[in-house]
C-alpha positions as CSV (number, residue, x, y, z in Angstrom):
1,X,-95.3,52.0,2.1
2,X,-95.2,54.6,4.7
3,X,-98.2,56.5,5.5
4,X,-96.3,60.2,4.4
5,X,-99.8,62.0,4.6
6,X,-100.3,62.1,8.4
7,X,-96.3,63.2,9.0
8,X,-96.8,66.2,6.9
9,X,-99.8,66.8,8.4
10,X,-97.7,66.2,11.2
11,X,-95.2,68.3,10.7
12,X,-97.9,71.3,9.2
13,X,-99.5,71.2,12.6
14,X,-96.6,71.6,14.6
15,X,-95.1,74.6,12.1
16,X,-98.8,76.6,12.3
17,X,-98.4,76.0,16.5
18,X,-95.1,77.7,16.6
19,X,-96.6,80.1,14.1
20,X,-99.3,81.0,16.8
21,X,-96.2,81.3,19.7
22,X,-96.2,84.4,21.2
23,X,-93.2,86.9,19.5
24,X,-91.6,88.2,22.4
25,X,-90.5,92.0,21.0
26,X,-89.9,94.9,22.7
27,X,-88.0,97.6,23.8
28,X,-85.9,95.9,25.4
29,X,-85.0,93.9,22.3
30,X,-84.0,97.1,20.0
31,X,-82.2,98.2,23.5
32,X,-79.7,94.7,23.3
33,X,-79.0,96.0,19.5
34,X,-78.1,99.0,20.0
35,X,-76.2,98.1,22.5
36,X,-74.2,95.8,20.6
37,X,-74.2,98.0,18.1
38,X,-72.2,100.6,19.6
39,X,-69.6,98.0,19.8
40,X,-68.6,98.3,15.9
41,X,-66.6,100.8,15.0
42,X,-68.5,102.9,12.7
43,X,-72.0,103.1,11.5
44,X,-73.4,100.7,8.8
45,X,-72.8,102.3,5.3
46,X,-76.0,102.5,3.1
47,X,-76.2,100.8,-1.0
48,X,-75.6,103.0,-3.2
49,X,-79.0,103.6,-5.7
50,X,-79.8,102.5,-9.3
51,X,-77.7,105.2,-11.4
52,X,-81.4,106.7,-13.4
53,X,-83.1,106.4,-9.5
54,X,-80.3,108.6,-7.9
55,X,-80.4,111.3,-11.2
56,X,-84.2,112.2,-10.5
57,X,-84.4,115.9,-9.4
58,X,-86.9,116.7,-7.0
59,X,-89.7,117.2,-8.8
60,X,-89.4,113.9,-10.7
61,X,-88.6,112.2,-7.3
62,X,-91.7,113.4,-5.7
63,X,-94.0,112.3,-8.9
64,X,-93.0,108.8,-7.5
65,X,-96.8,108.1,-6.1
66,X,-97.7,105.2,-3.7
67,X,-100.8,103.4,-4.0
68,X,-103.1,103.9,-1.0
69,X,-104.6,100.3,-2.0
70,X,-101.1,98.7,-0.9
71,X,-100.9,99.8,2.2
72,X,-100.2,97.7,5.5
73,X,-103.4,96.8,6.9
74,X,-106.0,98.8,4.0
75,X,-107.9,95.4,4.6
76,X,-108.0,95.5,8.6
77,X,-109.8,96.5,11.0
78,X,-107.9,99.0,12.8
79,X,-107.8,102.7,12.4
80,X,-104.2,102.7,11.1
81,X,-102.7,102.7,7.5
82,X,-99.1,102.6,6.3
83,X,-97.5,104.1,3.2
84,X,-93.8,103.6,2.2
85,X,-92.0,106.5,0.9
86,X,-89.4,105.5,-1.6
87,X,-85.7,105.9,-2.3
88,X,-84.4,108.6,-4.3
89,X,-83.4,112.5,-4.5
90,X,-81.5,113.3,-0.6
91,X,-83.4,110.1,0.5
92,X,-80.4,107.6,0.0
93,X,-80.2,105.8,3.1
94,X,-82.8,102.6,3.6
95,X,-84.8,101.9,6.4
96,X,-85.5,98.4,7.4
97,X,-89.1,98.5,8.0
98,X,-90.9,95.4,9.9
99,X,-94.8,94.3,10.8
100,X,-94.6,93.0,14.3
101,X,-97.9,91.7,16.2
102,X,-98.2,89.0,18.9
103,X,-97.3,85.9,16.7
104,X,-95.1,86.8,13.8
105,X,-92.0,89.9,13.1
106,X,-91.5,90.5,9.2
107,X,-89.6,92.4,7.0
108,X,-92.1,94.3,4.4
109,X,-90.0,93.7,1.2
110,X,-89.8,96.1,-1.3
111,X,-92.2,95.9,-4.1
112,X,-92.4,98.1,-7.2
113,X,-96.1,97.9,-7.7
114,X,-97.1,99.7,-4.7
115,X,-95.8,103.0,-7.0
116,X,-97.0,104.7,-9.9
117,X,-94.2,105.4,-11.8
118,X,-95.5,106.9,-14.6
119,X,-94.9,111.1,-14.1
120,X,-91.6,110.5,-12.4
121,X,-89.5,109.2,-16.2
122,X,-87.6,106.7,-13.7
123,X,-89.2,102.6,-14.2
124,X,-87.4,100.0,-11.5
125,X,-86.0,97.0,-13.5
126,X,-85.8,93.6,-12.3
127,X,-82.2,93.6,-11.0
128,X,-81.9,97.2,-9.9
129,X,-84.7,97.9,-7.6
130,X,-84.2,99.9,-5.0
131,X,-82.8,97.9,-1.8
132,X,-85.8,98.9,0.8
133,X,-88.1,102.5,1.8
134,X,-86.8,105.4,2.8
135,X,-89.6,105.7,5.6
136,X,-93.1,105.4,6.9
137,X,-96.2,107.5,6.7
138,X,-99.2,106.8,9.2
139,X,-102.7,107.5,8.3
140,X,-105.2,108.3,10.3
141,X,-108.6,109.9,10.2
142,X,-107.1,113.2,12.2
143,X,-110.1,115.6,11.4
144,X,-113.0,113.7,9.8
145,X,-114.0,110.2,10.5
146,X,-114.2,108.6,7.3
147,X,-111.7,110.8,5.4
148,X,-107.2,109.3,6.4
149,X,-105.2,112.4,7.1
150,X,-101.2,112.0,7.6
151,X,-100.5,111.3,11.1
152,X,-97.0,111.4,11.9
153,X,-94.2,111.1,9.0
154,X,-90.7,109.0,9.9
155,X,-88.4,109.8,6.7
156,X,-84.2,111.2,6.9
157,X,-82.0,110.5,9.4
158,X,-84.3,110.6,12.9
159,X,-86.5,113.2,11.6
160,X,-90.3,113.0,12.0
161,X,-93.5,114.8,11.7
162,X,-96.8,114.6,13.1
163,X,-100.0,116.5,12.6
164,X,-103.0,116.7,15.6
165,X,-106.7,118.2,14.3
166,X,-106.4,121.6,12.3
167,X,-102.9,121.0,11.5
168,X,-100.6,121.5,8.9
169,X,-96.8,120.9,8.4
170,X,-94.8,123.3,9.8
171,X,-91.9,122.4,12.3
172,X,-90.4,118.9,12.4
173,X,-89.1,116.3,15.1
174,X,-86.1,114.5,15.4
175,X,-84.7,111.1,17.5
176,X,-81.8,112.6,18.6
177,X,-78.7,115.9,17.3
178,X,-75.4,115.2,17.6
179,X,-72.8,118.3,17.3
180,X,-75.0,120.4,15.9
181,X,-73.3,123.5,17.8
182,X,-70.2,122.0,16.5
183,X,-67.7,122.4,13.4
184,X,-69.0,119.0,12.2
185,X,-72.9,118.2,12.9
186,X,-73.5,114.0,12.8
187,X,-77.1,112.6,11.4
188,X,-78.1,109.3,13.2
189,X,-80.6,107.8,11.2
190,X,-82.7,105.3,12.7
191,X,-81.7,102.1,10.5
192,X,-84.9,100.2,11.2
193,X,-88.4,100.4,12.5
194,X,-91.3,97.9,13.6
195,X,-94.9,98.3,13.1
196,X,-96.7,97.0,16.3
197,X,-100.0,96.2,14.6
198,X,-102.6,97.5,16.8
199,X,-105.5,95.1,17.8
200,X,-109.3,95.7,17.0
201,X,-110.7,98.7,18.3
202,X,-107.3,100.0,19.7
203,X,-106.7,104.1,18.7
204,X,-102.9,104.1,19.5
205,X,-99.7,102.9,17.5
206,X,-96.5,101.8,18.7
207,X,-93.5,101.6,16.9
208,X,-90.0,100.9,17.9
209,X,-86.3,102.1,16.2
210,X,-83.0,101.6,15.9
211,X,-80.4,104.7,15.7
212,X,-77.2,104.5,14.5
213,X,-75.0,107.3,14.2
214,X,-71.0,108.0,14.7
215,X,-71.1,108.6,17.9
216,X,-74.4,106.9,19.0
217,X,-76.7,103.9,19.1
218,X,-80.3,104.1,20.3
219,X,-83.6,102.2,21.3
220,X,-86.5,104.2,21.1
221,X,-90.2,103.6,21.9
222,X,-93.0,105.9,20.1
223,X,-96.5,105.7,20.9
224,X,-98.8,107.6,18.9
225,X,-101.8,108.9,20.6
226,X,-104.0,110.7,18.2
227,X,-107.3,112.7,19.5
228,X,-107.1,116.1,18.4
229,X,-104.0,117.2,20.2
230,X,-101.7,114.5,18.6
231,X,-99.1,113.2,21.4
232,X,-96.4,111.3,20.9
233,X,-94.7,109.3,24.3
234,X,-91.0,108.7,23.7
235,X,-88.5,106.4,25.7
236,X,-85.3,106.0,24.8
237,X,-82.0,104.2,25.8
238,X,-78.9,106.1,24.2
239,X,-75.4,104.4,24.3
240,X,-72.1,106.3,23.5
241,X,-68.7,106.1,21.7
242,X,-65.6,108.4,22.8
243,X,-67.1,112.2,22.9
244,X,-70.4,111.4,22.3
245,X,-71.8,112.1,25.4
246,X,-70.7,115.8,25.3
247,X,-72.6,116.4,21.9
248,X,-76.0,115.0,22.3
249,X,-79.1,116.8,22.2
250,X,-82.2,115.4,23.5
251,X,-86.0,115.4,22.1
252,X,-84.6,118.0,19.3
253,X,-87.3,120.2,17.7
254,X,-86.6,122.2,14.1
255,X,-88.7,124.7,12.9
256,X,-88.2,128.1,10.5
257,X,-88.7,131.8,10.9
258,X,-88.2,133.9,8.7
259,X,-89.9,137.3,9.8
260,X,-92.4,138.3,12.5
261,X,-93.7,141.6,14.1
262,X,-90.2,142.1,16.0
263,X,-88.0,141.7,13.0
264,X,-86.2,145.2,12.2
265,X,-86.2,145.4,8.4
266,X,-89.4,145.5,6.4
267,X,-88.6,142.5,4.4
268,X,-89.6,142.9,0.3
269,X,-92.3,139.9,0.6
270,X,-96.2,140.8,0.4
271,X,-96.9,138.7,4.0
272,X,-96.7,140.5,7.4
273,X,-94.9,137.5,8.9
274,X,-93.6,134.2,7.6
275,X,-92.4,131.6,10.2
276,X,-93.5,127.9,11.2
277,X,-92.9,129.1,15.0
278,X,-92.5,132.5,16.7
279,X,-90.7,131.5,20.0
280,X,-89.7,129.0,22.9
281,X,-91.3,128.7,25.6
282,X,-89.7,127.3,28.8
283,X,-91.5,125.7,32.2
284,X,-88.4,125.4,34.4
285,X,-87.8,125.2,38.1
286,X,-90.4,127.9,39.0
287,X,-90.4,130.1,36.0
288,X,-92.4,130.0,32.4
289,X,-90.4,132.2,29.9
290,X,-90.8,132.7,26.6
291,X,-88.0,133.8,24.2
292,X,-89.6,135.3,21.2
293,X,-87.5,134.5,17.9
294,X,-85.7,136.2,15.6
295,X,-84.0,135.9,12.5
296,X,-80.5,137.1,13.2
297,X,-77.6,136.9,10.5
298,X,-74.9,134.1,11.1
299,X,-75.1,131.7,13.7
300,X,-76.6,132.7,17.2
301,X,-76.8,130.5,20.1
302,X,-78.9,131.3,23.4
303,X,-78.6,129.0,26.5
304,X,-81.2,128.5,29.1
305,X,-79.7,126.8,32.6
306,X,-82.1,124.9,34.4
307,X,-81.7,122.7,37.6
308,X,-85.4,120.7,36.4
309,X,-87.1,121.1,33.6
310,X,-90.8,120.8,33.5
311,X,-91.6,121.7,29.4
312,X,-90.1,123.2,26.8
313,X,-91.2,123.9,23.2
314,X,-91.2,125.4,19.8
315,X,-94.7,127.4,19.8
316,X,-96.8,129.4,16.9
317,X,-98.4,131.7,19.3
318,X,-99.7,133.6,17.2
319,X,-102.9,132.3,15.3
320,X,-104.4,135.4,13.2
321,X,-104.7,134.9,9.6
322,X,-104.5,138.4,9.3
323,X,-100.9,138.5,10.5
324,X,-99.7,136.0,7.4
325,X,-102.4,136.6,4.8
326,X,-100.5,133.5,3.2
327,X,-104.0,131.2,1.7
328,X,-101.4,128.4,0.5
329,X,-99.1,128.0,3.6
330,X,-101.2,128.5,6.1
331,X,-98.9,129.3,8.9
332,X,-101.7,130.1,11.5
333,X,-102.6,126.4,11.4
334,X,-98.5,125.3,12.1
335,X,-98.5,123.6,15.3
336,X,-96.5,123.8,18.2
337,X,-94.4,120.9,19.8
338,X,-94.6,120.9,23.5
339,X,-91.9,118.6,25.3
340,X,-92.7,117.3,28.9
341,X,-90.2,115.4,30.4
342,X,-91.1,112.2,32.2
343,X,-89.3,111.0,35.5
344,X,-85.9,111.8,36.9
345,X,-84.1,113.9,34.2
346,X,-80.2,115.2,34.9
347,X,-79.6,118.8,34.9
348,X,-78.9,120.6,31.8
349,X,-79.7,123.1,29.8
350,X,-82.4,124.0,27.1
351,X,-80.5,125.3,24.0
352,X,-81.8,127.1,20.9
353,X,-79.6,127.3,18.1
354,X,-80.6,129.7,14.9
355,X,-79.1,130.9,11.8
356,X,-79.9,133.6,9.6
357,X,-81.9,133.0,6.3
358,X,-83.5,134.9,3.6
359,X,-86.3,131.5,2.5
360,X,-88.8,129.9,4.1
361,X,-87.3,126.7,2.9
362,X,-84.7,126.6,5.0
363,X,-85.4,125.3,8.9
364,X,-82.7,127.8,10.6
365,X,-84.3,126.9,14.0
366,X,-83.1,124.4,16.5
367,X,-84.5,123.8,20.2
368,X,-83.2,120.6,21.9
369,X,-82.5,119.7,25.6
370,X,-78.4,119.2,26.7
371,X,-77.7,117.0,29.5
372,X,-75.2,117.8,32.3
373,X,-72.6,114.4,30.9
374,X,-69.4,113.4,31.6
375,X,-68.1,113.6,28.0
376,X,-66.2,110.1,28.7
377,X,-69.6,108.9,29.6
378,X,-70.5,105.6,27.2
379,X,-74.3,105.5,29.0
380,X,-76.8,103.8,28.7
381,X,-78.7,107.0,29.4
382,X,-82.5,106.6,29.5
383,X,-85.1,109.3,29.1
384,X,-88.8,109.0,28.6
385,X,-90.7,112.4,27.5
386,X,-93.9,112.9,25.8
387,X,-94.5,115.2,22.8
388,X,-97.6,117.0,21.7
389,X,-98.5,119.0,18.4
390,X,-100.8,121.5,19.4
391,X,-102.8,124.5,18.3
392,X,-103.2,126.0,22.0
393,X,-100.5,127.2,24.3
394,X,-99.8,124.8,27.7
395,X,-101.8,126.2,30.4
396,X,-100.6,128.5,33.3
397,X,-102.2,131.5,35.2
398,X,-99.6,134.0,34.2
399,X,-99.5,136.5,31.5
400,X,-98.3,135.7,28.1
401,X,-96.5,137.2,25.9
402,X,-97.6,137.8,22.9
403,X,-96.0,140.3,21.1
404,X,-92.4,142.0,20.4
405,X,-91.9,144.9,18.6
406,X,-88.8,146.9,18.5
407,X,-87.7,150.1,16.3
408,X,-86.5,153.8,16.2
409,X,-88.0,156.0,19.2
410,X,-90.0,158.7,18.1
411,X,-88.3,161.5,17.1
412,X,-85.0,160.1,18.3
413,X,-82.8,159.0,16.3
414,X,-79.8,158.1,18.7
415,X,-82.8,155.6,20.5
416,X,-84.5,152.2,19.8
417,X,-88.2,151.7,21.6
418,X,-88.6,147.9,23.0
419,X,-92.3,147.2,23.0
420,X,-93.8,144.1,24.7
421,X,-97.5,143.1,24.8
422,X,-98.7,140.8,27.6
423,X,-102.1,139.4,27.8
424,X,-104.3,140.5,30.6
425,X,-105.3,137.5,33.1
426,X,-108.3,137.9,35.1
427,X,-106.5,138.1,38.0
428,X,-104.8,141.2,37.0
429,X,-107.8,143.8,37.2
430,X,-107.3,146.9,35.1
431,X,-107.1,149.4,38.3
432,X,-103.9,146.9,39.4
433,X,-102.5,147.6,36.4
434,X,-101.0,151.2,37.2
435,X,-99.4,149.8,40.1
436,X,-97.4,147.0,38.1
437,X,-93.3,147.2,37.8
438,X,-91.3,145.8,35.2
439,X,-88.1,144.3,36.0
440,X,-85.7,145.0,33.1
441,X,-82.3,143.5,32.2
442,X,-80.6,145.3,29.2
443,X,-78.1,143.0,28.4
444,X,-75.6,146.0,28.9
445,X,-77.8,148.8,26.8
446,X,-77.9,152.1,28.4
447,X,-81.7,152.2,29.8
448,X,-82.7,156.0,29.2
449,X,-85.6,156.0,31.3
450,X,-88.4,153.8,33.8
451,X,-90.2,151.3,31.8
452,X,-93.7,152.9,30.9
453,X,-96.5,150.2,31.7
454,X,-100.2,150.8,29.7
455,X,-103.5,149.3,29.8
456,X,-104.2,148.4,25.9
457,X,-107.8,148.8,26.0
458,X,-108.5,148.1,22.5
459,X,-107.0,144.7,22.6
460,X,-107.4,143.7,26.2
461,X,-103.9,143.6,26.7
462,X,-100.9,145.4,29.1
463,X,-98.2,147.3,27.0
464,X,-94.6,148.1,28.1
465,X,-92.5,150.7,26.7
466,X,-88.8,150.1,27.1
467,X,-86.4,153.4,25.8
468,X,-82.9,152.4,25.2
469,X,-80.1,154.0,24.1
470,X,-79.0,152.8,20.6
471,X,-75.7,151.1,20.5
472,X,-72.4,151.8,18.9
473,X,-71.8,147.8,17.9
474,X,-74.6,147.2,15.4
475,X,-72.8,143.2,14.5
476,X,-73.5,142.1,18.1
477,X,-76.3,140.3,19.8
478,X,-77.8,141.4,23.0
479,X,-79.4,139.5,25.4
480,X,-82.6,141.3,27.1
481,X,-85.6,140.1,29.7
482,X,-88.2,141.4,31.6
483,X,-91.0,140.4,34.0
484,X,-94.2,142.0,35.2
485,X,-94.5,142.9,38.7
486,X,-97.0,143.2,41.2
487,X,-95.2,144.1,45.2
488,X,-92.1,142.0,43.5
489,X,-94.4,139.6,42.6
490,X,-94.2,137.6,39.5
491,X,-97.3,137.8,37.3
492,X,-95.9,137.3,33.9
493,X,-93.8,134.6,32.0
494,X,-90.4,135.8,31.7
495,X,-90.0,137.3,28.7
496,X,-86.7,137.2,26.9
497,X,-84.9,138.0,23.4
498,X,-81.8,138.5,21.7
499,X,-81.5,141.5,19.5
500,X,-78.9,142.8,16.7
501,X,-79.8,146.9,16.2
């Protein structure tokens, strides 16, 4: 008889060694399937859901709990946990979601008792379970060391959310836009992620995606950095079919606002001001402008050329409770999303796209970067940029703006009165501030007199007054800026809006 034991210990031994064999993943990896990817002619289409999954209403969907005791690596030591969202309601389309460490890459299969089923009416049976998650959610002890806050969010299409210390959801993130200025605005969805479990001791996450969209395939590279100030470092490698080029929009931020100090009609809502953001601010070339929002009816589109761009971002400058009196939402604690460009990026131009609203449940804010493309172009285009959620404004010696107001002059009714507030650097002294100009573009209003500059002592601050005649056109948008001057020096940001009297 043949001694069988030893060649199945045999054969054991050699299956645990190639076990132990180094798993070769990367970027580069998701890069050669995207790349062939683009290659098919239309994006994969997603299962359709069980028929009493896909007839839960929103309420019932989100009574679909997951069990924090299931999640990937609740028994390691690392600082990470994963959750699994699950199908249902608008989240149709699965994500393939994979654990990938040094020696092994695995699909996470779907399995009904990570959920409590029980306030949601809807019970998976054994052959119509859901085919996969609809996405990932990353905890993370954010603001207290024993207590796992959410970290970042991947769940619809490209969109994702993360939160830094203090935080709360506000604006979200997305992989990529496609079309959105057009008649017909495309939703790649990344089609599959990987965990990179992190080793002992190691306080960053990496994970890798897949995009698929009409129009586009993508690699991209996250690395989550949490330490109060969240940041996020992005690369990704985009690849295009006919057109596509000519419709992308790079590291795309969405946000909503609703009303602020500068909106024209006293809205009927108890709160002073209800918005996730309250303007863009832009580092390029030489200049830092900020373009305060607004909520203007329709759509409304404001372009910002720039030869390089050194930041750009959806900010909530202002952080007074008293301006939102709002103890549930919390929109003082919203961050910001700051986008810093790493490398050699092409020239472009930073575009915010709006529409009007009338809830703070719709996101009617879009901020996103356009490359200068050939529109035949089918790439690869590679761009690296990091991205951080933030409580505190990015750093610069100039003065901000930090509020807009605009209304009726007083005791005129044929006028409107523009009123800007800057803060007052320490380098701008209070006896300068008599001396300061303000150079004014009215976007083709009739300017009825100087701009009137003021020291606001009770705040600290330097007040401009700008009179303009009111115009005869009350359905169009105009397009205004100003700077502080000091001997035609700049010593502001830039401000800019876009009004509708």
């Amino acid at each position: 008889m043949k001694p069988v034991l030893p060649i199945f210990l045999c054969v054991l031994a050699h299956a645990l060694g190639a076990q132990q064999q180094r798993v070769d993943f990367g970027f580069e990896t998701v890069a050669e399937m995207a790349a062939e990817a683009i290659q098919d002619t239309k994006p994969p289409e997603a299962p359709e859901l069980p028929k009493d999954l896909a007839a839960l209403d929103y309420d019932d969907y989100r009574s679909i709990r997951f069990r924090p005791s299931k999640a990937l690596w609740w028994n390691h030591p690392v600082p990470f946990r994963v959750e699994f969202f699950h199908l249902g309601h608008i989240f149709t389309e699965p994500v393939d979601i994979y654990e990938l460490s040094d020696t092994h890459r695995q699909l996470i299969p779907f399995l009904p008792d990570s959920f409590d089923y029980e306030q949601s009416g809807y019970k998976p049976g054994f052959f119509d379970s859901p085919d996969g998650y609809a996405g990932i959610r990353v905890k993370y002890p954010v603001n207290e060391k024993e207590v796992d806050d959410d970290l970042i969010v991947f769940q619809g299409a490209s969109y994702f959310r993360a939160l830094g210390q203090g935080q709360v959801y506000g604006l979200s993130l997305r992989g990529l836009l496609m079309n959105t200025l057009g008649a017909h605005e495309d939703f790649p969805r990344f089609t599959k992620l990987w965990l990179k479990k992190p080793r002992k001791g190691e306080k960053q996450l990496r994970i890798y995606a897949l995009l698929q969209g009409e129009k586009v395939t993508g690699a991209y590279a996250f690395t989550v950095r949490p330490n109060g100030v969240t940041a996020i470092d992005v690369r990704c490698r985009l690849f295009f079919r006919e057109g596509g080029a000519a419709e992308v929009g790079i590291a795309p931020i969405t946000s909503m606002f609703v009303f602020g100090e500068n909106s024209n009609h006293a809205p009927s809502d108890w709160r002073p001001e209800v918005h996730d953001s309250d303007g863009v601010l832009l580092h390029a070339d030489s200049e830092w402008t900020w373009h305060a929002l607004e909520n203007l009816p329709g759509r409304a589109v404001k372009k910002f050329p720039v030869g390089k761009v050194r930041g750009f971002g959806l900010l909530q400058r202002d952080r007074d409770f008293a301006n939102y009196k709002d103890l549930e939402s919390h929109y003082e604690k919203r961050p910001s999303a700051w986008i810093e460009p790493k490398g050699r990026w092409p020239t472009g131009t930073v575009t915010l796209y709006s529409f009007g609203t009338d809830t703070e449940a719709a996101d009617n804010v879009n901020l996103f970067w356009q490359p200068d493309l050939d529109p035949s172009s089918a790439g690869p285009l590679e761009l690296a940029y990091t991205i951080t959620l933030r409580l505190k404004d990015p750093e610069h010696e100039l003065a901000k703006v930090l509020e807009t107001r605009v209304g009726q002059r007083t005791l005129d009714t044929g006028a409107n009165t523009v009123v800007i507030e800057f803060s007052r650097p320490d380098r701008i002294g209070k006896d300068a501030i008599p001396r300061l100009g303000f150079g004014f573009e009215a976007g083709g209003l009739e300017i009825l007199e100087e701009p009137v500059i003021q020291y606001n002592p009770v705040q600290d601050r330097i007040r401009v007054f700008v009179h303009l005649r009111t115009p005869e056109d009350p359905s169009e948008n105009y397009s205004m800026s100003g700077q502080l001057l000091d001997e035609g020096h700049k010593v502001s940001e830039k401000w800019s809006y876009l009004w509708r009297p």
